[in-house]
N, C-alpha and C positions, 0 to 999 in steps of 0.2 A: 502610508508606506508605498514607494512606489520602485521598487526592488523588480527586474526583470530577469527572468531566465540567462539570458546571453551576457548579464555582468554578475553572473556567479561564478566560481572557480572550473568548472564544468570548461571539458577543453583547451585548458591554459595548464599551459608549467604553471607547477604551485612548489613552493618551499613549505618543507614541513618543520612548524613549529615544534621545536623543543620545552617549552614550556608550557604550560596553563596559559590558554587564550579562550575567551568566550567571544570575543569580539570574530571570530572567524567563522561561527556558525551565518548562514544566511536566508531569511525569511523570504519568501515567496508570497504574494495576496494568493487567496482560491478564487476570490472573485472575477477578476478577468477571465480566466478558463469556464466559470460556470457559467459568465454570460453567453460563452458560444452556443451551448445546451441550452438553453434557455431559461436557467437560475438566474432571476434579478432580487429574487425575493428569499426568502427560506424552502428551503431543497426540499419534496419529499420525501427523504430519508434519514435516519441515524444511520449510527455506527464509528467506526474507528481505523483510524490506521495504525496496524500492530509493526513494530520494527524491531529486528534481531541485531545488536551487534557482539560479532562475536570477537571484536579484537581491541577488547577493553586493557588497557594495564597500566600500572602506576609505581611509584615508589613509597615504600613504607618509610617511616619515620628515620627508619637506621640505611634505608637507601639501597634495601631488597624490594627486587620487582613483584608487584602481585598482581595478578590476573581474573577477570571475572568477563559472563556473560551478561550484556545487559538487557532486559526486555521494556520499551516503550510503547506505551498506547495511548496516541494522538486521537482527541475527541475530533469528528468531521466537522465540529463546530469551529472547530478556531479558525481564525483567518487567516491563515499565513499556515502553510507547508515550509518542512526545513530542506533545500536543496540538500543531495544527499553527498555530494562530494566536499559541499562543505562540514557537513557530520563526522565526515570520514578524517577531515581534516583538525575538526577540532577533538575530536575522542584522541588525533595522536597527540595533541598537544600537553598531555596527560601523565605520555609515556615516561618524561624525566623531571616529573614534579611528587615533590614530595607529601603524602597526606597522612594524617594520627591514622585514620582506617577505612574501612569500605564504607562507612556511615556516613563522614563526612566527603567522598568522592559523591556518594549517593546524593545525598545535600546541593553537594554543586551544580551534579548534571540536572536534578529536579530545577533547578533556580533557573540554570541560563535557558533550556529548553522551554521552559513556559513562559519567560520573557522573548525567545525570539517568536514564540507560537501568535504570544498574543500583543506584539509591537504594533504600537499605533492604534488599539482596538481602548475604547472606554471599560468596556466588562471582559475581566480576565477572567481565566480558565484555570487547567491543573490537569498535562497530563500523567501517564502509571509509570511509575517505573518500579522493575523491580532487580535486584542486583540478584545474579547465582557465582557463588564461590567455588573453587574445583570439588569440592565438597560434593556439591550439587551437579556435576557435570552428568554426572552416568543415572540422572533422572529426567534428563532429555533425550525422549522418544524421539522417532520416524514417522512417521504416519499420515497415507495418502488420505485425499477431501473423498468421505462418500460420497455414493452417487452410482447413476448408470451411466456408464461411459457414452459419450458422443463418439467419441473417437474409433467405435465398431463400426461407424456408417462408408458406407465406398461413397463418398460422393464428388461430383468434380467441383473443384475448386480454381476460381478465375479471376474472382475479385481481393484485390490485396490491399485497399485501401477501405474505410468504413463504407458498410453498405446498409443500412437500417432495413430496406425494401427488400432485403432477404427474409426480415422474420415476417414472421405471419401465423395466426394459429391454423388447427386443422377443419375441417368443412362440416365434421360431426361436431364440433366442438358444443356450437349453440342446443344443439340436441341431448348430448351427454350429461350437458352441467360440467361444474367444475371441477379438474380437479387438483389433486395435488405430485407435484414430482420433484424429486432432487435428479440434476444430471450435472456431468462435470465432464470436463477436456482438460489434455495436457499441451495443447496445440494452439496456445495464445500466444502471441508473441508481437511485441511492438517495438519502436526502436525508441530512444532517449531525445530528448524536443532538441538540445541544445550538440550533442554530440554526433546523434544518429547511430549509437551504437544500440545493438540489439536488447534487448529484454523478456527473457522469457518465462512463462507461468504456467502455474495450473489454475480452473477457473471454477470454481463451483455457483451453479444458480438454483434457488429455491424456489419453488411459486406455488401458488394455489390460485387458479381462475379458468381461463378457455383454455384447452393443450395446445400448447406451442409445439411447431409441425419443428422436431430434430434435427433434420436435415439442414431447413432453413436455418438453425439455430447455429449449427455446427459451421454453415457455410459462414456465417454475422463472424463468428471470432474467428474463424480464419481471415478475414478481412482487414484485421489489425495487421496484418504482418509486416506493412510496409507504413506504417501509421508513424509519429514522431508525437508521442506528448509521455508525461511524467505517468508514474502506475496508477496513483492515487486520480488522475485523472480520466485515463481509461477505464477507470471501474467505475465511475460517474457517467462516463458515456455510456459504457454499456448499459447500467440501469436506468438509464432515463431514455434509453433506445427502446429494449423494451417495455419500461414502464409505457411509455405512449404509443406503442403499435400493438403490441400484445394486450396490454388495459388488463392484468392479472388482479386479483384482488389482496394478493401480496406477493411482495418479491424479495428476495436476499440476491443478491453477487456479492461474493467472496474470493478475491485471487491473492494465491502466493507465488509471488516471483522469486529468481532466486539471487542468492548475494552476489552482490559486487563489492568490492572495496571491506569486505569482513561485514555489509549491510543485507537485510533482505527487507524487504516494505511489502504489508501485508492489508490490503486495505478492504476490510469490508461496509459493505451498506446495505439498509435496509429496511423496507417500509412502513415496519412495526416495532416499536419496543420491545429486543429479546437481550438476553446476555449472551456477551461475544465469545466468541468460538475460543479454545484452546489456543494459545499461540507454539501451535508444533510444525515443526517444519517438517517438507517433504522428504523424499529421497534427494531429490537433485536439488537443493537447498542446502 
């Protein structure tokens, strides 16, 4: 498959489909992106990218609108990421078609999503979906990423582009032994590969190895801010930034950004086999 950023809908007048279209969804490789990092081979990490959309809606058999939230969770195995304007494009495709019920919308978005995930790949996949009905609405929480904030630190900030040579652990470190911290910022932010428009998140990182010096760490994602690549992307860089300068002896980055287009992408990774995080969004989510 060889589907590029710049011939996705991304940036262009789009006509929005009034009918059921799958053909509009459009698949991205990861491969090209991972070789900049220098993934040619299988990535040091699991994990998943969680997506929220919250502007599902359809016609019932008799041609009453109904409405749900959907939750998808994309294995980091598959090859192909779905650009997200075409998601946005195709979930409207939905709005004035008519289905027996939430079962069989469910059905559908399972089928086309794991076909554009895994186009062109020999071994297919399956990612989660699961559907909440207004039923279900007032059992979705708020809830910020634990951690010790970064973001108490006064420090000056100058670099806006990636800077890896910011992190570093601390000088006690090799004496201490290792240990373990959760910290987290709400001051990531990168801009969209193909638009330039902005992106912002909050970022939790996990580790247990040498202390990584804060400061540095805080200054590395400030760094994004003038950056241009997809979410799911920069949360590969960043853990394979630290993974290789810091050498922890495990890592998680976990960022939630917030929605666009009724979307948010939630992508975490991470070094060891754990089960994924709740998919709750933030406040500014």
């Amino acid at each position: 498959m060889n589907n590029h950023p710049e011939q996705s809908p991304l940036g262009k007048a789009s006509r929005y489909a009034d009918q059921y279209d799958a053909s509009l969804l459009f698949p991205i490789a990861r491969a090209p992106k991972r070789a900049e990092i220098g993934l040619d081979d299988a990535p040091p990490f699991f994990g998943a990218d969680m997506w929220t959309a919250f502007e599902l809606s359809w016609l019932n058999a008799r041609g009453k609108p109904q409405v749900a939230i959907a939750h998808f969770t994309v294995p980091c195995d598959s090859p192909n990421i779905i650009e997200s304007k075409s998601f946005k494009l195709y979930l409207n495709s939905f709005n004035n078609t008519r289905f027996n019920d939430a079962a069989q919308v469910q059905e559908r978005l399972r089928a086309d999503v794991n076909e554009a995930l895994w186009r062109g790949a020999e071994r297919k996949g399956s990612a989660g979906l699961r559907l909440l009905g207004p039923e279900l609405f007032d059992r979705e929480p708020v809830y910020e990423l634990d951690g010790l904030n970064l973001d108490r630190l006064e420090v000056e900030c100058s670099r806006y582009t990636p800077a890896p040579d910011l992190l570093r652990t601390t000088e006690a470190a090799p004496k201490e032994g290792p240990v373990s911290e959760v910290l987290v910022s709400n001051l990531l932010k990168s801009n969209c590969l193909v638009t330039g428009q902005p992106d912002w998140a909050s970022v939790q990182i996990s580790y247990t190895g040498a202390q990584i010096e804060q400061e540095g760490l805080l200054q590395y994602l400030v760094s994004y801010r003038n950056h241009d690549e997809f979410h799911e992307q920069c949360v590969e860089r960043i853990f394979m930034d630290i993974w290789t300068r810091c050498k922890p002896l495990k890592l998680t980055v976990y960022a939630r950004y917030t929605r666009r287009g009724g979307l948010d992408i939630n992508p975490f990774r991470t070094s060891h086999p754990q089960q994924l995080p709740a998919n709750t969004r933030t406040a500014r989510q």
